[in-house]
N, C-alpha and C positions, 0 to 999 in steps of 0.2 A: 356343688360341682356339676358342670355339665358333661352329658354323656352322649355319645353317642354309638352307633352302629357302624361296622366296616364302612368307611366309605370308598364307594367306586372309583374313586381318584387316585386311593392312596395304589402303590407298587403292585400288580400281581406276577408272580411267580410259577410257571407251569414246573412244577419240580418232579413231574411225573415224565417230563422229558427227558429222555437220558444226556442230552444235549447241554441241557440247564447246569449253571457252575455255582457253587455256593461261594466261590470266592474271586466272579466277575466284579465288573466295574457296575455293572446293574446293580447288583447287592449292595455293593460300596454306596452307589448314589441313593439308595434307598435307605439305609443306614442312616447318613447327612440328614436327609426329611424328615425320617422322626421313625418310633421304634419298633414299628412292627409292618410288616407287607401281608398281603393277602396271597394264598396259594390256592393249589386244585388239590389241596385236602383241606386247610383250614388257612389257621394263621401262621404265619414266620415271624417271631421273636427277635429285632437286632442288633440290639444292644447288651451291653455286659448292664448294667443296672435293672433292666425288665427281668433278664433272665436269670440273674441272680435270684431276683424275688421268687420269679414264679415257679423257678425247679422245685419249689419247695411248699409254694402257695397252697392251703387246705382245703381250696375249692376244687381240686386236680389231682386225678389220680395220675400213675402209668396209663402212658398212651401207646405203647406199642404191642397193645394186642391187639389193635384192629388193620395192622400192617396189612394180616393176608387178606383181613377182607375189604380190604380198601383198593384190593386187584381181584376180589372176587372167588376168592379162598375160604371157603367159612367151613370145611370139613375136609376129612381124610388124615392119613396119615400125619402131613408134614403139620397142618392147621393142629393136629390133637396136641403133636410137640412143642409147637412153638405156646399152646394155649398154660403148658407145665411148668413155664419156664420161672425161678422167681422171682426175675425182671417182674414176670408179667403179674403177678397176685399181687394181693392188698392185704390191710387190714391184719387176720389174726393168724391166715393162711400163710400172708409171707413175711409172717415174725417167727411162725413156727421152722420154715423151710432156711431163712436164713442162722436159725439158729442151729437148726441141723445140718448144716453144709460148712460152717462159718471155720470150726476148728484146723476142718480138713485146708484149709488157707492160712493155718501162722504162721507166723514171724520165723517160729523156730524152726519148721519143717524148711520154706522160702532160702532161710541162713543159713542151714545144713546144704541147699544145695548150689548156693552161690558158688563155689569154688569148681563145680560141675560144668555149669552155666559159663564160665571162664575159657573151662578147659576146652569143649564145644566151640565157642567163637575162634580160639585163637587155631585148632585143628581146621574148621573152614578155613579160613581169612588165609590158613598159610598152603592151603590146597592153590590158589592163586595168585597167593600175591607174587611169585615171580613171574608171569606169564603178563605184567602190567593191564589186566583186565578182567574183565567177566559182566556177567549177567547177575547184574544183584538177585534180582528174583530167586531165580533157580540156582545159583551159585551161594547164594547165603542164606537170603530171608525165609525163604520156601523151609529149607533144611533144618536150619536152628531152629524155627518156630516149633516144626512136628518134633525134632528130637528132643526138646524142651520138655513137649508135650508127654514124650516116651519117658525121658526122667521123672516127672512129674507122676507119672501112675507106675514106674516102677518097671517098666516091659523092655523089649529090647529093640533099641536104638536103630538095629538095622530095618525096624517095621516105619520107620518114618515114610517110606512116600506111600503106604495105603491110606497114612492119618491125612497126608498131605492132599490127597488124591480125590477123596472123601470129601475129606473140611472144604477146602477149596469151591467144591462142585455147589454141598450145601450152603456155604457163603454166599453164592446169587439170588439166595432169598434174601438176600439183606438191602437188594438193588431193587432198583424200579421197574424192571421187567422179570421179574418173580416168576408171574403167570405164566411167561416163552419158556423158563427151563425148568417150570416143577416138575413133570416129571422125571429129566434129571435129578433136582433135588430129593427126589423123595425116594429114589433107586438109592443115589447117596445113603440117606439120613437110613434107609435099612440096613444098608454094609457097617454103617457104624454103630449100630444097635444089635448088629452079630457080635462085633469085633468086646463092643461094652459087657455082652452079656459071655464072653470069653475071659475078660482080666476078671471081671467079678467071679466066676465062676473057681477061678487060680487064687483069688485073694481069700477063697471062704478054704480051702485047700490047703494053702502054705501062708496065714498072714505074715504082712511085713510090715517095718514103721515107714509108711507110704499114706500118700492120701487115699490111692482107691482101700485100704485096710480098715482107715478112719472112716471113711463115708460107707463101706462093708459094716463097721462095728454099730455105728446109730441108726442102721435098721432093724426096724421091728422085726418082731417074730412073727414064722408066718401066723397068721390068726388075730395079731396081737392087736390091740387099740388103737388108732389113726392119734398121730398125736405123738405116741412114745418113740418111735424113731419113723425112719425112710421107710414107705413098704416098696414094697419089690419094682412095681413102677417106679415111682418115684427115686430109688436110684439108678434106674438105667436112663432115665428122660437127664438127670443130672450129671450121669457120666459121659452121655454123649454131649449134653450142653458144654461140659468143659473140656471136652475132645475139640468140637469144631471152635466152639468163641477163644480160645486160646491158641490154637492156631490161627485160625482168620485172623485177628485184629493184632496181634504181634507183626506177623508177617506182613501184613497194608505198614502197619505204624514203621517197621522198619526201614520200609521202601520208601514211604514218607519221605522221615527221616533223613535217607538217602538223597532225597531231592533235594530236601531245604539245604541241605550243607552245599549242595551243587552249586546252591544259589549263593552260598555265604560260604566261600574257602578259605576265609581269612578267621572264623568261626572255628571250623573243621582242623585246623592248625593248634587252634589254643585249644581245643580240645587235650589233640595228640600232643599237646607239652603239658598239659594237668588235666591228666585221666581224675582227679578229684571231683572234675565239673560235670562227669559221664550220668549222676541224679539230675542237675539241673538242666542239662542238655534234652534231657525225655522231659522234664517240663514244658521247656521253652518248645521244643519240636510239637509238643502237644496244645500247646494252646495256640500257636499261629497254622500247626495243621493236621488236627487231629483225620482219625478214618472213623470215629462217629461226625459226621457232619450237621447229625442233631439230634437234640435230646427231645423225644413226643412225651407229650401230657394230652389228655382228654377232661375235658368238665365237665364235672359232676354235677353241679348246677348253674343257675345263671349266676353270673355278678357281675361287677364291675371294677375293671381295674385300669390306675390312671387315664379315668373318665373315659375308657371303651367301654362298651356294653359287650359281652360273652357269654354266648346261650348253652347252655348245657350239651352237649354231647361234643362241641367245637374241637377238633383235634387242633394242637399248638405244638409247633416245630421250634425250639431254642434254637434256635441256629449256634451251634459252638466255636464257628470260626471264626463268626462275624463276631461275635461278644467280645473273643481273646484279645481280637486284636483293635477292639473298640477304642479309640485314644482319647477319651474321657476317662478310662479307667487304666490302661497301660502308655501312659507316655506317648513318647511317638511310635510307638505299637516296634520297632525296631525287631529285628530277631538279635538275641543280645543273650549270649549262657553266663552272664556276668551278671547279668540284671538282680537287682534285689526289691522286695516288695512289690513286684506282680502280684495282683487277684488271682483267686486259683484260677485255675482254667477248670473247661466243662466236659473234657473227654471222657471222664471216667462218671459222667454223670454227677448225679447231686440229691441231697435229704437220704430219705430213707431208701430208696434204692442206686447207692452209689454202689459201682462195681466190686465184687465181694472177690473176683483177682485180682484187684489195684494191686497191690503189694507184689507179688509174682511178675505182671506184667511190667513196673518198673526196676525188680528188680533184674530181668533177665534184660532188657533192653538196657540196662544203664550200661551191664557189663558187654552186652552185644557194640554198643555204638565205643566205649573205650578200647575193646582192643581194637575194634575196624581204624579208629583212629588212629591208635599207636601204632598199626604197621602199613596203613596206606597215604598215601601224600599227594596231595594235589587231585585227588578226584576230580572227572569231569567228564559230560556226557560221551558214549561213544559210538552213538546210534538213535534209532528213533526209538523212544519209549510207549508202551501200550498201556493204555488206564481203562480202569472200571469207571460207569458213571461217576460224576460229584453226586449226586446224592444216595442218599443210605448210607453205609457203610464202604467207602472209598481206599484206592492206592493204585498201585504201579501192578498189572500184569510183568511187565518185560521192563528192564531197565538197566539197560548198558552202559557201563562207563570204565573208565581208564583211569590207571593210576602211576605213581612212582611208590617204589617199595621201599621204605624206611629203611634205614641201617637198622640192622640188629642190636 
């Protein structure tokens, strides 16, 4: 097999630019040439068959711990947090952490609060649906993300805009200019490590069958052996991790969401006649436009794969949008909640560190997007919309739109 080295020729990508879109015509045309571009951190991944392979590939760890220091973060507060995360471990570190986190995310706890999660959208959604408008953001996504969040650990529902407030702020770590707001972020990421070490605090006090109870119960005793549950760090680094990434990426995915229907109202319609398609609908929105815009891996060593040569330390960017909707592997890539036999998509990541709230985050969006559907009609823009970069972790700041109010 011949191999070779990046060549200079092939696409570069300044993805450091808040400017840069992962789902321009550049990318598109880079795609067509062949399946990987060169960026200002490493490689960009563009196809759904490269990245299939390599989310999973045994020369590649998790790549996103070198996020901060790749803007020059390599200590302090926010750097110690993001270093805990078990995104970010390997190996024997993060079989233990996902083992110890993993319960607190069942099925049965998720299905106990489905009906919650119902109730929630259809109280928003009817705060305006006579008024024929709102501000998605703040008028929905914002709100149901954090109260979700507030159901989820068990607190009370009218504390949503501190979670909101918070999450939010910390989320611009997730963007390409980190380094402008850490010190917001890291004001943030303290208010929510008050807030964590307050529910913990009430859950060792009055347990409940909640997840902060479960993730309370599997830590260790203090003194106790590293190993045998959570110690004291280690569940507060995890309750605020699932404070802000359960807000942040619900709330983008929603506004998403919101978009793609904008774009497809005839989509948006068959919805609101078979709330049945509300699971496949967060597929389909998730693989043509997920808010991870991509999945990082780093190599562990060199190799080679389909005749690149890749030197150890290379960060690699899956691009997740570009894959979804690659039409070698989806058809004519169409947005279509009828589709059957799509490849997974890659939002929720892939192998051993697939998202350990997958299940939560599609359950509370399937029912979020069914009832929006079942009581608004005809959505469509009704102002200028404000977005965070395309890359990192993406969506709609501001997003206005109008509607007709379903019959009852």
């Amino acid at each position: 097999m011949i191999t070779r080295t990046p060549d200079p020729a092939v696409p570069f990508f300044d993805v450091a630019d808040p400017a840069f879109c992962v789902t321009s015509a550049e990318v598109r045309r880079a795609r067509e040439a062949g399946w990987y571009a060169r960026t200002s951190y490493g490689l960009a991944v563009l196809r759904y068959d490269q990245v299939s392979r390599l989310i999973r590939h045994p020369a590649l760890r998790q790549g996103s711990r070198l996020w901060p220091a790749h803007h020059g973060i390599t200590s302090g507060p926010f750097a110690d947090w993001w270093a805990s995360w078990v995104l970010n471990l390997e190996g024997e570190a993060h079989h233990r952490m996902r083992r110890l986190l993993s319960p607190a995310f069942s099925r049965r706890i998720v299905e106990a609060l489905r009906p919650r999660f119902g109730d929630l959208a259809r109280e928003l959604t009817d705060s305006f649906a006579g008024t024929g408008r709102c501000e998605f953001m703040a008028d929905f996504a914002g709100p149901y993300a954090a109260r979700v969040i507030a159901i989820m650990l068990g607190i009370a529902e009218a504390e949503w805009p501190t979670i909101a407030a918070e999450s939010a702020t910390v989320g611009l770590a997730m963007g390409v200019r980190i380094r402008e707001h850490l010190p917001r972020i890291e004001a943030a990421l303290a208010a929510l490590y008050d807030y964590a070490d307050t529910v913990i605090a009430a859950r060792r006090r009055e347990p409940r069958d909640d997840l902060v109870t479960h993730l309370v119960k599997s830590q260790a005793d203090e003194g106790g052996v590293a190993g045998d549950g959570l110690t004291g760090s280690e569940l507060r680094d995890a309750l605020v991790l699932l404070i802000f990434g359960g807000f942040d990426t619900t709330r983008n995915q929603l506004g998403l969401a919101m978009q793609v229907f904008l774009e497809h109202t005839a989509q948006w319609r068959l919805l609101g006649e078979h709330p049945g398609l509300g699971a496949a609908a967060v597929e389909e929105v998730m693989r043509v436009r997920p808010t991870t815009t991509w999945v990082t891996r780093e190599a562990l060593t060199d190799f080679t794969f389909d005749g690149l040569d890749v030197r150890a330390g290379t960060t690699i960017h899956l691009f997740c949008e570009s894959a979804g909707t690659d039409t070698a592997q989806a058809g004519s890539g169409e947005f279509d909640i009828t589709a059957t036999g799509r490849p997974p998509h890659f939002g929720f990541g892939g192998g051993i560190h697939y998202c350990l709230g997958h299940y939560v985050a599609r359950a509370d969006m399937a029912t979020a997007l069914t009832v929006l559907a079942g009581r608004l009609a005809d959505p469509r823009p009704a102002g200028e919309a404000v977005w965070l970069p395309d890359s990192g972790n993406t969506g709609p700041v501001r997003l206005p739109i109008s509607f007709t109010r379903r019959p009852a």
